[in-house]
C-alpha positions as protocol buffer text, in pm:
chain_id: "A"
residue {
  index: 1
  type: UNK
  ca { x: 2435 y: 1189 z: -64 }
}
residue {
  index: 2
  type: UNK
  ca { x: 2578 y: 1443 z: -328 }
}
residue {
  index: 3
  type: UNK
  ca { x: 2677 y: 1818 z: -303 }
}
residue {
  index: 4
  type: UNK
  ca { x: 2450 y: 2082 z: -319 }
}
residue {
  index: 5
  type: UNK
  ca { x: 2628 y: 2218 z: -624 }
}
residue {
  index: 6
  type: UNK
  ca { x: 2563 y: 2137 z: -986 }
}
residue {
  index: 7
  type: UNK
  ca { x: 2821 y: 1914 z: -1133 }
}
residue {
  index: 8
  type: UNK
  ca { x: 3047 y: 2159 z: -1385 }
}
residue {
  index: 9
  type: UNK
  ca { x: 3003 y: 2137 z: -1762 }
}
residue {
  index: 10
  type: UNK
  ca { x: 3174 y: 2220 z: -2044 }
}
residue {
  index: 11
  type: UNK
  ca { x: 3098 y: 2586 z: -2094 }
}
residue {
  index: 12
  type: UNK
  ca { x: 2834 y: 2640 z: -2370 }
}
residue {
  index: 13
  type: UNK
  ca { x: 3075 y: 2924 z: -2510 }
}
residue {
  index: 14
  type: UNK
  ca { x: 3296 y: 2664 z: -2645 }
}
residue {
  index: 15
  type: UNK
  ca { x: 3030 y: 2439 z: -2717 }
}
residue {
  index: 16
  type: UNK
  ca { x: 2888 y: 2686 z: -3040 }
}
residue {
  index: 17
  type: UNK
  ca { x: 2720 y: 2400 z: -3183 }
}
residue {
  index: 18
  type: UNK
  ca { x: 2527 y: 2218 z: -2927 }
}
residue {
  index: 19
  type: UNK
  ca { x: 2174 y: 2188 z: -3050 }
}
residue {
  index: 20
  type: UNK
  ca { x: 1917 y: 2408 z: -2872 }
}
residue {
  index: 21
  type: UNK
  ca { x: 1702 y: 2242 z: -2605 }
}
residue {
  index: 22
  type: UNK
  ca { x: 1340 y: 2188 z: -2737 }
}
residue {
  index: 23
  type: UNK
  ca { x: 1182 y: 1899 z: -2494 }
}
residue {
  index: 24
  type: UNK
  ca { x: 1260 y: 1909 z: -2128 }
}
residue {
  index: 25
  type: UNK
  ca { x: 1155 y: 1545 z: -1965 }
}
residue {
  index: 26
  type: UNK
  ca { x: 1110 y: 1539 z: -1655 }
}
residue {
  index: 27
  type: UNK
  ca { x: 1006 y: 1267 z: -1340 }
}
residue {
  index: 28
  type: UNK
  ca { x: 758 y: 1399 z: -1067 }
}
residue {
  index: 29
  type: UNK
  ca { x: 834 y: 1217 z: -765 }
}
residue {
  index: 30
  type: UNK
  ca { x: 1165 y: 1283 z: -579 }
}
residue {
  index: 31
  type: UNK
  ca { x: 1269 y: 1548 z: -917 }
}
residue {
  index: 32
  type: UNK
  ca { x: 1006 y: 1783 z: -1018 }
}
residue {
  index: 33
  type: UNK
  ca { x: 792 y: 1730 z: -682 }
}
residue {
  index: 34
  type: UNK
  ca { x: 877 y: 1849 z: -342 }
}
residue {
  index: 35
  type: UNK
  ca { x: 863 y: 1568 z: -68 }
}
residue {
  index: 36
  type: UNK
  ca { x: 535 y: 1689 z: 15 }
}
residue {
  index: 37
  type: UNK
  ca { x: 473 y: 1597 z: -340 }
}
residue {
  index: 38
  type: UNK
  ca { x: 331 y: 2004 z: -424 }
}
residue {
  index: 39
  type: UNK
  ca { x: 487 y: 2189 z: -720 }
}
residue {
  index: 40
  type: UNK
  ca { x: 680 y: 2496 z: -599 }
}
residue {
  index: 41
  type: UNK
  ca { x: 581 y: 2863 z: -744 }
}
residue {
  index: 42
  type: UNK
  ca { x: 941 y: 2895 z: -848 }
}
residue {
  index: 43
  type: UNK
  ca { x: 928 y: 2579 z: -1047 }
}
residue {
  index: 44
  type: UNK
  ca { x: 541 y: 2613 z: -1218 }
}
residue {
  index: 45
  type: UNK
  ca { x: 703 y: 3009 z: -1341 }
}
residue {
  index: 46
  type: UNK
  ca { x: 1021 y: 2750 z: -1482 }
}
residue {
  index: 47
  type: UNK
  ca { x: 799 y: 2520 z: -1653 }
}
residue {
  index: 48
  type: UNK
  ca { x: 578 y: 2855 z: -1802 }
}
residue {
  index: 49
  type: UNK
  ca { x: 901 y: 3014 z: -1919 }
}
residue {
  index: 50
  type: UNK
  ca { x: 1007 y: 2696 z: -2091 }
}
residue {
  index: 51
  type: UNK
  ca { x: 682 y: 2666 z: -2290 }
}
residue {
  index: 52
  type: UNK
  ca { x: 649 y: 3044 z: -2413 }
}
residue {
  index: 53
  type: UNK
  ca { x: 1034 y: 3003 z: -2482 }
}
residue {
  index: 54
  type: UNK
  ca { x: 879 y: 2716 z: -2741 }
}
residue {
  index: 55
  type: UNK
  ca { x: 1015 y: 2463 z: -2546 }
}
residue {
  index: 56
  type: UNK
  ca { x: 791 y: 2128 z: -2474 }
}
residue {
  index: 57
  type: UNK
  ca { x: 785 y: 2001 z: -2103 }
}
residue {
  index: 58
  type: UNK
  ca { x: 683 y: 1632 z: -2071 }
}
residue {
  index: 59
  type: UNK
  ca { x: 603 y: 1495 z: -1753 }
}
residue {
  index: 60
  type: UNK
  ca { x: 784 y: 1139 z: -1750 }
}
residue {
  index: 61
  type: UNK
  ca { x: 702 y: 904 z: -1429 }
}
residue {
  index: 62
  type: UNK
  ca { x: 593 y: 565 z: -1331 }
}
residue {
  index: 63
  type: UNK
  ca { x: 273 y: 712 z: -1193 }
}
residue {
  index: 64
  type: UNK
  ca { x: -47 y: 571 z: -1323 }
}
residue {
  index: 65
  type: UNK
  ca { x: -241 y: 817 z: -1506 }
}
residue {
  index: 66
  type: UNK
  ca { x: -520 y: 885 z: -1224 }
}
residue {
  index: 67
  type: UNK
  ca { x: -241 y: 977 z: -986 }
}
residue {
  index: 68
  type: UNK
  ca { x: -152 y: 1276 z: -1209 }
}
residue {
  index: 69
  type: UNK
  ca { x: -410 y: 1560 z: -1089 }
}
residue {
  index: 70
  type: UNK
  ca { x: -122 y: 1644 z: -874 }
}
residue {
  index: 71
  type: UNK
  ca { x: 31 y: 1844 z: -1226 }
}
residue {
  index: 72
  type: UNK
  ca { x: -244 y: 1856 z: -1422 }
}
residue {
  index: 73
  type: UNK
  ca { x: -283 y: 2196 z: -1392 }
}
residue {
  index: 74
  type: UNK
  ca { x: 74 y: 2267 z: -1581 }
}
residue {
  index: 75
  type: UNK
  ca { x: 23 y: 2083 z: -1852 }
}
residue {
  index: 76
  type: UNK
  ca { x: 79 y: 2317 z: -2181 }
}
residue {
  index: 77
  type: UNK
  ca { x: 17 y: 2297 z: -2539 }
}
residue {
  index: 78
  type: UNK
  ca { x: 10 y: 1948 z: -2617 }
}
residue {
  index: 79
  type: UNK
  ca { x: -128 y: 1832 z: -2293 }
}
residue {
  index: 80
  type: UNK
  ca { x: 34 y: 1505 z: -2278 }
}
residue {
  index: 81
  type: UNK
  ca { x: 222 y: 1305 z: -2034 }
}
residue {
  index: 82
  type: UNK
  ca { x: 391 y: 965 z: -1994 }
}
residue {
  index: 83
  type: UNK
  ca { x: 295 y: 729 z: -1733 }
}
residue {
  index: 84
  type: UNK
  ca { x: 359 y: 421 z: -1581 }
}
residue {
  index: 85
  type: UNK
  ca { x: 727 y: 430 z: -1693 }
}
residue {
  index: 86
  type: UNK
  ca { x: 671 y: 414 z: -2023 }
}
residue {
  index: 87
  type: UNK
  ca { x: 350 y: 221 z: -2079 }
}
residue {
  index: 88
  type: UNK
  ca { x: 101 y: 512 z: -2172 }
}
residue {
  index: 89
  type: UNK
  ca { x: 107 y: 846 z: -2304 }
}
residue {
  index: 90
  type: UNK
  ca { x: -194 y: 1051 z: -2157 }
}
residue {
  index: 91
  type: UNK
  ca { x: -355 y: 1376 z: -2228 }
}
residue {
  index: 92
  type: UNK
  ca { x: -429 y: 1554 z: -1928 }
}
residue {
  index: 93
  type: UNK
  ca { x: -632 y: 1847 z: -2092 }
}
residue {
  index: 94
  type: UNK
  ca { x: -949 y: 1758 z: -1984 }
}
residue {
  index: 95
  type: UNK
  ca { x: -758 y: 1880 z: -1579 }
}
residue {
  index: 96
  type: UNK
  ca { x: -789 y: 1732 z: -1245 }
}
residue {
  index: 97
  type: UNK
  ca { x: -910 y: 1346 z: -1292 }
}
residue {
  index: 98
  type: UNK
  ca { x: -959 y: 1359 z: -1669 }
}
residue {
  index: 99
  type: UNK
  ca { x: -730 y: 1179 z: -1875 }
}
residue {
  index: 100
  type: UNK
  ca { x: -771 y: 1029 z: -2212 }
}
residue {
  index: 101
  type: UNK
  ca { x: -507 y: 702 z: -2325 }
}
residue {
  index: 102
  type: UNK
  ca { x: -353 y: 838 z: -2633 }
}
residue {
  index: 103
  type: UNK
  ca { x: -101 y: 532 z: -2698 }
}
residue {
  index: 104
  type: UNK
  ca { x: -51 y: 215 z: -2505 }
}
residue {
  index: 105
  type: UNK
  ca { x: 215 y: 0 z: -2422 }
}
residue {
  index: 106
  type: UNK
  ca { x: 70 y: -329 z: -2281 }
}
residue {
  index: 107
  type: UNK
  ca { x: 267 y: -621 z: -2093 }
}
residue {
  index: 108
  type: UNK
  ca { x: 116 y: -930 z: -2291 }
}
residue {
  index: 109
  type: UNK
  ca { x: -79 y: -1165 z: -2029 }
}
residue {
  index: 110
  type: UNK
  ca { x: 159 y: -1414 z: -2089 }
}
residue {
  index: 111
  type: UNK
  ca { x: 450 y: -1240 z: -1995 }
}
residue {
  index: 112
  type: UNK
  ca { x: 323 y: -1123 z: -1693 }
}
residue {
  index: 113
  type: UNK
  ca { x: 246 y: -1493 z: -1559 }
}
residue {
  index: 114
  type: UNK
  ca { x: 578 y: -1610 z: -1653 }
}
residue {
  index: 115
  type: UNK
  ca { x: 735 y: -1299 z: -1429 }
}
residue {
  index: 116
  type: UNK
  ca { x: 495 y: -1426 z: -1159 }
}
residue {
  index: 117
  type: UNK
  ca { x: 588 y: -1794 z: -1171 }
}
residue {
  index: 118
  type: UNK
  ca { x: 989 y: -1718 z: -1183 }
}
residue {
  index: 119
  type: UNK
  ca { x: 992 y: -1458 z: -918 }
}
residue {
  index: 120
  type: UNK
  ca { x: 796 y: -1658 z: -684 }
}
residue {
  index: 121
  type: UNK
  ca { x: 1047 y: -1920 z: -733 }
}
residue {
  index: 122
  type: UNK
  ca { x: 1339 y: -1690 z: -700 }
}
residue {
  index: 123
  type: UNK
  ca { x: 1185 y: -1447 z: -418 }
}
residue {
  index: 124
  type: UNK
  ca { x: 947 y: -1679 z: -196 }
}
residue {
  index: 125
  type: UNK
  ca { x: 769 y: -1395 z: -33 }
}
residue {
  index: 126
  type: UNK
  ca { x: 705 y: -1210 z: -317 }
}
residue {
  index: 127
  type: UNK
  ca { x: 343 y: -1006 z: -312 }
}
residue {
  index: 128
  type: UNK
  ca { x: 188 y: -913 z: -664 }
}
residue {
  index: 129
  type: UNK
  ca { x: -31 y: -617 z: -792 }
}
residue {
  index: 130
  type: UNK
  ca { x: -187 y: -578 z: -1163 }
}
residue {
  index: 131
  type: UNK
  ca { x: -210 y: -235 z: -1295 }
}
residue {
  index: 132
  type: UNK
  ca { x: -476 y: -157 z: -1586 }
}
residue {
  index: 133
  type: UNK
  ca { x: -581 y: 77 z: -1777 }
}
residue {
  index: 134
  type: UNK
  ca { x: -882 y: 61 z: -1563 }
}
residue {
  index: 135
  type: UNK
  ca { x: -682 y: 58 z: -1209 }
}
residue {
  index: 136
  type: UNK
  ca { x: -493 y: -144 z: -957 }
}
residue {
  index: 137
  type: UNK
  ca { x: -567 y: -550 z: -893 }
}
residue {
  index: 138
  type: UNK
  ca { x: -365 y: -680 z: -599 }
}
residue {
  index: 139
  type: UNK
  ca { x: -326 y: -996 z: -424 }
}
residue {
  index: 140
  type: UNK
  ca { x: -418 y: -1024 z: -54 }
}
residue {
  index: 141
  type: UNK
  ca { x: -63 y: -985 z: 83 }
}
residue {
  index: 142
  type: UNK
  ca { x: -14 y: -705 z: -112 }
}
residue {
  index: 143
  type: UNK
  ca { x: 90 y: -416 z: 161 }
}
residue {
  index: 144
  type: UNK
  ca { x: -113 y: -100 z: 72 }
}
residue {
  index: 145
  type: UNK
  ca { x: 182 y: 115 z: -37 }
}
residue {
  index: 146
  type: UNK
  ca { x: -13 y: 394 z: -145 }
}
residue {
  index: 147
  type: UNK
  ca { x: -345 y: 359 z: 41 }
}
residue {
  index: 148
  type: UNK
  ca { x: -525 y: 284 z: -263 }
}
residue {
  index: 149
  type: UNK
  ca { x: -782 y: -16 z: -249 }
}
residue {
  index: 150
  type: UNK
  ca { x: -779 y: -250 z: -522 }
}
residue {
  index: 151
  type: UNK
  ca { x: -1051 y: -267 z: -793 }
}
residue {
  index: 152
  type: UNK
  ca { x: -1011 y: -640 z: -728 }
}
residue {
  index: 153
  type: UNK
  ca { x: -854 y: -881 z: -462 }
}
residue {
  index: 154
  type: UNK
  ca { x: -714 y: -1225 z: -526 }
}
residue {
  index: 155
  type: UNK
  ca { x: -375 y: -1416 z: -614 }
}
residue {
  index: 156
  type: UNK
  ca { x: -203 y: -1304 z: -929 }
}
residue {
  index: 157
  type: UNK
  ca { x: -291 y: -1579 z: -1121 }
}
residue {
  index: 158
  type: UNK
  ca { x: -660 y: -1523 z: -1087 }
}
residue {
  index: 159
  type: UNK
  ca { x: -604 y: -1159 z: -1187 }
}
residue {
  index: 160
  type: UNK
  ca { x: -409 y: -1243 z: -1513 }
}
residue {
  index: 161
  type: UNK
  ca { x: -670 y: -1500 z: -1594 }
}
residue {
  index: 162
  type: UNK
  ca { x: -831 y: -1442 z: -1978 }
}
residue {
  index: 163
  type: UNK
  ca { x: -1143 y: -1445 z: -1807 }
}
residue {
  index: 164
  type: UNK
  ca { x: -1090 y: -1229 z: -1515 }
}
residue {
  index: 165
  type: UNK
  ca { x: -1329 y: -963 z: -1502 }
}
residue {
  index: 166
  type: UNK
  ca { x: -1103 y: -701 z: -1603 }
}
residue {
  index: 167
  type: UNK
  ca { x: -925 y: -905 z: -1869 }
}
residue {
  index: 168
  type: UNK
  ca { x: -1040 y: -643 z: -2188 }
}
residue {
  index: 169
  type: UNK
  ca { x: -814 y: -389 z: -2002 }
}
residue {
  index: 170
  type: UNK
  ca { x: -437 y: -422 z: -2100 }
}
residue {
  index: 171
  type: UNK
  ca { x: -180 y: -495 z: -1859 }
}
residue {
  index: 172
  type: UNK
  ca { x: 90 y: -131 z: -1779 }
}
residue {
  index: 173
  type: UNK
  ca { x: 258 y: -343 z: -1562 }
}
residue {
  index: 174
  type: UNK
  ca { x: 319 y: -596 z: -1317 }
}
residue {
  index: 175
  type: UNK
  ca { x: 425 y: -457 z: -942 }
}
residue {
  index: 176
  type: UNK
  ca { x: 617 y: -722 z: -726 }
}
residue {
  index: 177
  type: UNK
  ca { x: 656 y: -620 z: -383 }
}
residue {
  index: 178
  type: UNK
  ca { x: 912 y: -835 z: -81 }
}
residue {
  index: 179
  type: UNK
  ca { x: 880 y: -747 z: 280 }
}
residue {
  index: 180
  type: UNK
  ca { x: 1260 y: -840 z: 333 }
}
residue {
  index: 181
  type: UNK
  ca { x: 1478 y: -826 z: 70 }
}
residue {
  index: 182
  type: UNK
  ca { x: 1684 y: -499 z: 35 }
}
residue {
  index: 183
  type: UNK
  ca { x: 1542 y: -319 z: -267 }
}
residue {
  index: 184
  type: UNK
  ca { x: 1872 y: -325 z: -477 }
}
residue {
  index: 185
  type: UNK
  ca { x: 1889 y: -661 z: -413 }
}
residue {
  index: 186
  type: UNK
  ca { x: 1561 y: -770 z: -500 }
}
residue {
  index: 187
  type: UNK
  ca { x: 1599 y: -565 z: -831 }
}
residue {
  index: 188
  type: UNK
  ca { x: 1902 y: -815 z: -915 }
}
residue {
  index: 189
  type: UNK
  ca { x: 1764 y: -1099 z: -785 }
}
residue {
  index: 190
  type: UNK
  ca { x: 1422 y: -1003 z: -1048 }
}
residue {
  index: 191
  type: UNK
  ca { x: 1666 y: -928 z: -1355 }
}
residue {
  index: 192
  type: UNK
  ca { x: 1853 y: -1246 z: -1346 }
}
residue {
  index: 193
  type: UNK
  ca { x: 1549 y: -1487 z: -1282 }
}
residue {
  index: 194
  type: UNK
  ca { x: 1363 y: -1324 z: -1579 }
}
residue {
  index: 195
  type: UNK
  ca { x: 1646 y: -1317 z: -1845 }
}
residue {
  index: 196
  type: UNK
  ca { x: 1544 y: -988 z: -2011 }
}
residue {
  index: 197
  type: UNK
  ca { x: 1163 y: -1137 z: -2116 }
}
residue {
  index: 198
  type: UNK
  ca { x: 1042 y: -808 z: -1964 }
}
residue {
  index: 199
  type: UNK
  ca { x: 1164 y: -476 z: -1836 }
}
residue {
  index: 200
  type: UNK
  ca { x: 1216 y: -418 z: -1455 }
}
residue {
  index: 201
  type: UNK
  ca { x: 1322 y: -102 z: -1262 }
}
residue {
  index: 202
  type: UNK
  ca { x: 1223 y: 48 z: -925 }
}
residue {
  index: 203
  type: UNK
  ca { x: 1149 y: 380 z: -837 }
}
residue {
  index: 204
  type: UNK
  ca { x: 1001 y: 331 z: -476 }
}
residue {
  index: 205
  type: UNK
  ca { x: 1286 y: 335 z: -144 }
}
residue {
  index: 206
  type: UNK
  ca { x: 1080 y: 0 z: -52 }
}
residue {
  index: 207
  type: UNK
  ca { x: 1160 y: -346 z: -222 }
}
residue {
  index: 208
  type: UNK
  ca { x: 899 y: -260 z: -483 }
}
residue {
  index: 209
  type: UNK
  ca { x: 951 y: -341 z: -832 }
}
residue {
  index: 210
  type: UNK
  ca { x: 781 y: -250 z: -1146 }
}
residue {
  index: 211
  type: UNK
  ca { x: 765 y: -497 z: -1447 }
}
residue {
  index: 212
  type: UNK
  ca { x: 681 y: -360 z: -1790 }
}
residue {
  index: 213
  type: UNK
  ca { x: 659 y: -502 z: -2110 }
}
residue {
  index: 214
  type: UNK
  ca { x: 959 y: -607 z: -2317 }
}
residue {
  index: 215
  type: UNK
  ca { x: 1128 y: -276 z: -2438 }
}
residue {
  index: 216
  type: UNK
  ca { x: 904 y: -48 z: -2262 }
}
residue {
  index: 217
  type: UNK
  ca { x: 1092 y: 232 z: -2020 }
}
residue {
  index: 218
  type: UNK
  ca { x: 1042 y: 563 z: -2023 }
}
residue {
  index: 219
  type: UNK
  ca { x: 1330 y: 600 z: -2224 }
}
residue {
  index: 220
  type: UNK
  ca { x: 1164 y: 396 z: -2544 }
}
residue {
  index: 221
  type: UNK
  ca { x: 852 y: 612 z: -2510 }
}
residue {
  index: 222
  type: UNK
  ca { x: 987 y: 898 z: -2483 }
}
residue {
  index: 223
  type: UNK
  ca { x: 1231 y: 834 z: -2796 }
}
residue {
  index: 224
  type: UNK
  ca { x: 903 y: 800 z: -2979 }
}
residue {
  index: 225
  type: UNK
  ca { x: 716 y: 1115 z: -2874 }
}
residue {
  index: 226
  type: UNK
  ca { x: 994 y: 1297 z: -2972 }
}
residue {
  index: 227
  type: UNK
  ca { x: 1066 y: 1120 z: -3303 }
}
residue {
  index: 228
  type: UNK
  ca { x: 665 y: 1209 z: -3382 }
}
residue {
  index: 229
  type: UNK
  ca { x: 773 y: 1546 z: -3298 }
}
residue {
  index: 230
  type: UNK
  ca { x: 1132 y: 1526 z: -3533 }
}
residue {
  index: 231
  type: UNK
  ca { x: 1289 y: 1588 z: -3196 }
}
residue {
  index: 232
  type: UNK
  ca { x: 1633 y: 1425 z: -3200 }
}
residue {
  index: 233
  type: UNK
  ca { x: 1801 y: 1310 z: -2849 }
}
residue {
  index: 234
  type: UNK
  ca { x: 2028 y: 1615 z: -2814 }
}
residue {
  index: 235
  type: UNK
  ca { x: 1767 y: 1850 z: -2833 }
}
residue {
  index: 236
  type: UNK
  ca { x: 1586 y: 1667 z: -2521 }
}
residue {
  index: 237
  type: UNK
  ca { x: 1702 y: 1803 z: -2148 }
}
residue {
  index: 238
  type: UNK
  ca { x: 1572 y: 1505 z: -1920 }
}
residue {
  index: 239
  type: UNK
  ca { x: 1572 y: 1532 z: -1515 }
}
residue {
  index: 240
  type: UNK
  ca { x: 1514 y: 1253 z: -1294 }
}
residue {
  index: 241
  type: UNK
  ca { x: 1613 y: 1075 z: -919 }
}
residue {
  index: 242
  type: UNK
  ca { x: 1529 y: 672 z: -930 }
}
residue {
  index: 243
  type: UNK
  ca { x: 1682 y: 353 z: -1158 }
}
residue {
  index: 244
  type: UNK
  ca { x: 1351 y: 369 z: -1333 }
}
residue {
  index: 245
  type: UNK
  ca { x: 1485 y: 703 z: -1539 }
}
residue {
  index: 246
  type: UNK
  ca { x: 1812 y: 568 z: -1617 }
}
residue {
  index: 247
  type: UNK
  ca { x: 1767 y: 479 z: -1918 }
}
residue {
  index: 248
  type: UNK
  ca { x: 1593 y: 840 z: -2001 }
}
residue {
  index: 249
  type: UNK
  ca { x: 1906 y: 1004 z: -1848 }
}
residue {
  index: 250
  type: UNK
  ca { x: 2124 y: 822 z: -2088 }
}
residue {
  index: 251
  type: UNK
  ca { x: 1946 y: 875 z: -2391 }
}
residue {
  index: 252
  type: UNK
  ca { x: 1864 y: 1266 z: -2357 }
}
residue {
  index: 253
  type: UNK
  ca { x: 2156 y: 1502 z: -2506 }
}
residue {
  index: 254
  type: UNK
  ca { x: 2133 y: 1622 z: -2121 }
}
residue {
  index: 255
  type: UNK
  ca { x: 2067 y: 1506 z: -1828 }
}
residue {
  index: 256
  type: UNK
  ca { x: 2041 y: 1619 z: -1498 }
}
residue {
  index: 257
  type: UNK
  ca { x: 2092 y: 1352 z: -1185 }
}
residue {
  index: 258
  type: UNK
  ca { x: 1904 y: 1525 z: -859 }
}
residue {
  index: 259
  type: UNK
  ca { x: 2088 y: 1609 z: -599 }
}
residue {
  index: 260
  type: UNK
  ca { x: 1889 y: 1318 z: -394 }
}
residue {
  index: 261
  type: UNK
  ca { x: 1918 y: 1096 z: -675 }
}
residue {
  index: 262
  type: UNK
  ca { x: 1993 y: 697 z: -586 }
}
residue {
  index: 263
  type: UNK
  ca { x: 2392 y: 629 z: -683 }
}
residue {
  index: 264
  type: UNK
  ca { x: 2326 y: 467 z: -1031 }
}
residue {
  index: 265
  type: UNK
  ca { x: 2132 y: 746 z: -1166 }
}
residue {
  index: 266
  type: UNK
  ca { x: 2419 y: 993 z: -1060 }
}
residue {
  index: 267
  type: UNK
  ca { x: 2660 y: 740 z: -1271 }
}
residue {
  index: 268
  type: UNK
  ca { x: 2405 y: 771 z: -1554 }
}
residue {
  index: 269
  type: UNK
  ca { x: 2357 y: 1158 z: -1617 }
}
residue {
  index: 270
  type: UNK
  ca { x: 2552 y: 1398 z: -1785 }
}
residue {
  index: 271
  type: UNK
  ca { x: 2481 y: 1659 z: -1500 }
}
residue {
  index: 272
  type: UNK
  ca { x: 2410 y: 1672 z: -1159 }
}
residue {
  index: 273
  type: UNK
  ca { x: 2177 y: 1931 z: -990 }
}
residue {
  index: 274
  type: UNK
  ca { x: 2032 y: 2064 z: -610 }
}
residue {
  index: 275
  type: UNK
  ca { x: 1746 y: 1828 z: -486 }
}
residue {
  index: 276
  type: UNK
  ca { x: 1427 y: 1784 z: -543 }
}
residue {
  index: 277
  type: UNK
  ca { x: 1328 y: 2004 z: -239 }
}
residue {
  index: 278
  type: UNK
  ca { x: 1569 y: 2310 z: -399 }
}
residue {
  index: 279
  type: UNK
  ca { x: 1388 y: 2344 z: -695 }
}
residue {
  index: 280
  type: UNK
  ca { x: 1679 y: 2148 z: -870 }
}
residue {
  index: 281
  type: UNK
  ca { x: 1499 y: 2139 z: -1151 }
}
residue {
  index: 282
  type: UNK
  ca { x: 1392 y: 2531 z: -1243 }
}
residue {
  index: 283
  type: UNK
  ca { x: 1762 y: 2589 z: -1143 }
}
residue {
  index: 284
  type: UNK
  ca { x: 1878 y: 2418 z: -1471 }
}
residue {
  index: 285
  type: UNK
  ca { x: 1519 y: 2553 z: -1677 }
}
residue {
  index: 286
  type: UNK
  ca { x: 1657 y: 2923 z: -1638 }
}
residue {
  index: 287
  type: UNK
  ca { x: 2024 y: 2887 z: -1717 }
}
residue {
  index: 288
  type: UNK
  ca { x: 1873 y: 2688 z: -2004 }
}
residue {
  index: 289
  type: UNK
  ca { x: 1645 y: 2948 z: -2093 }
}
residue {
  index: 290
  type: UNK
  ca { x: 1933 y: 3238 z: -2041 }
}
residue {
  index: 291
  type: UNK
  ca { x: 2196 y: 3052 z: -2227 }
}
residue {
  index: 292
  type: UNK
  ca { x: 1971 y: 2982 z: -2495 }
}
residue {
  index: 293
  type: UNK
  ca { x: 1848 y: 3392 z: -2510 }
}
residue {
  index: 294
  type: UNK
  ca { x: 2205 y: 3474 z: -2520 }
}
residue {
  index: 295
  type: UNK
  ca { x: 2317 y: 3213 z: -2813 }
}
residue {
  index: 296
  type: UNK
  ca { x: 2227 y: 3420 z: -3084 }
}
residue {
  index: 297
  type: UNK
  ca { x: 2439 y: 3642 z: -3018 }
}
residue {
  index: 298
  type: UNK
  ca { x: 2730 y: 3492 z: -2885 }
}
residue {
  index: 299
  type: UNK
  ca { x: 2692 y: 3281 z: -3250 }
}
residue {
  index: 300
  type: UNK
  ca { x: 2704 y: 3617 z: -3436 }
}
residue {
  index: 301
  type: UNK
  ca { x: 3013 y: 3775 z: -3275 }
}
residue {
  index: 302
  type: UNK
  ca { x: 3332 y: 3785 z: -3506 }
}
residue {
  index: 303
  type: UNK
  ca { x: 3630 y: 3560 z: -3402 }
}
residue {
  index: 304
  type: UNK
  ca { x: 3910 y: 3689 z: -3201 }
}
């Protein structure tokens, strides 16, 4: 889909005043994560250098927090990670299935049955599953994409009900699933029946969408971790593959398209680097890391 080589940049030499990189935000699946979804020994020593080089790494990805054991054990210093493409920041200290909800984004009930109403009336077909804070609700059509069982089984409408057993939990997101419509098209087909009431992206190569609350992307939350942190946007280095980290790519100072990445996120990003299964990301971690050892003292040489 893309070459194997990075796309060029503008040479940092004659860039003397681009901010140093102090948050790298990256996806999991398809960017950070092999295809056999393990975490290669080249990458875990990038991620290490980054963090005794005082630079956060946040993992960013539409993953639900209990399906993040598969990095817990890199996390560093703070510990925290963003799920669900934007809807909850979680501390993974506690290590493989611990997690603790440190800020939630919910999709208001409401919201959620209006999505299910229109896109059953735009995308007859259409197969719905609830994730919680608590876990996944689907509806009996729903294909088991992941070969997870639902905590419950029954049409949406029952599941979004105020007095559905799991109604205290709030609502991550809405996932809308069609066993024929191509998934680009069923992503446009979603954005023009709902009008911008909620957000909807796609990270999955089936016709599986995922429907967040108004304003919520990863992008939003991670503008807000790093504002917490008096991180601005050009000191953020972000990495990711799907249309679901678009809107990350384009906020980030830098951003790095993988080398597998879908079209559209290849438009978005300021870079382009070697696929997910090439360790695209370290790649761009140590010339990060070695520009950024260097800087000092390229900054203090006299001009010629």
């Amino acid at each position: 889909m893309t070459s194997a080589t990075e796309r060029p940049e503008t040479p940092a030499a004659s860039v003397p005043h681009r901010p140093k990189a102090r948050l790298i935000a990256t996806d999991l699946d398809g960017t950070l994560l092999r295809d056999d979804k393990s975490v290669s020994d080249r990458t875990v020593a990038a991620l290490d250098a980054a963090e005794r080089a005082g630079i956060e790494v946040f993992f960013v990805t539409g993953r639900p927090a209990r399906w993040m054991d598969v990095v817990s054990a890199h996390v560093h210093g703070h510990g925290l990670a963003i799920c669900g493409n934007g809807a909850a920041v979680v501390d993974l200290h506690d290590g493989s299935g611990g997690h603790r909800f440190v800020k939630v984004r919910e999709l208001r009930r409401e919201d959620a049955l209006d999505v299910v109403r229109l896109l059953r009336e735009a995308a007859p077909g259409t197969s719905f599953a609830v994730e919680r804070t608590g876990g996944l609700h689907h509806e009996p059509t729903y294909p088991p994409l992941h070969l997870e069982p639902g905590e419950s089984v029954a049409p949406a409408e029952k599941l979004l009900a105020e007095d559905s057993d799991n109604a205290t939990q709030p609502i991550l997101k809405v996932l809308a699933f069609h066993p024929e419509i191509a998934p680009d098209d069923f992503l446009v087909v979603a954005r023009e029946a709902v009008r911008g009431q909620v957000e909807i992206t796609r990270s999955s190569p089936s016709a599986l969408l995922e429907i967040s609350g108004p304003g919520v992307s990863k992008a939003s939350t991670l503008e807000l971790c790093c504002a917490e942190r008096g991180i601005t946007p050009e000191e953020v280095v972000a990495f990711g593959d799907m249309p679901n980290d678009i809107e990350m790519l384009s906020w980030a100072g830098r951003s790095y398209a993988m080398g597998n990445a879908h079209p559209d996120v290849l438009a978005a990003a300021s870079g382009r680097t070697v696929a997910n299964n090439e360790d695209g990301v370290a790649v761009v971690i140590e010339r990060i890391l070695s520009e950024q050892q260097d800087q000092p003292d390229r900054q203090s040489r006299p001009d010629h």
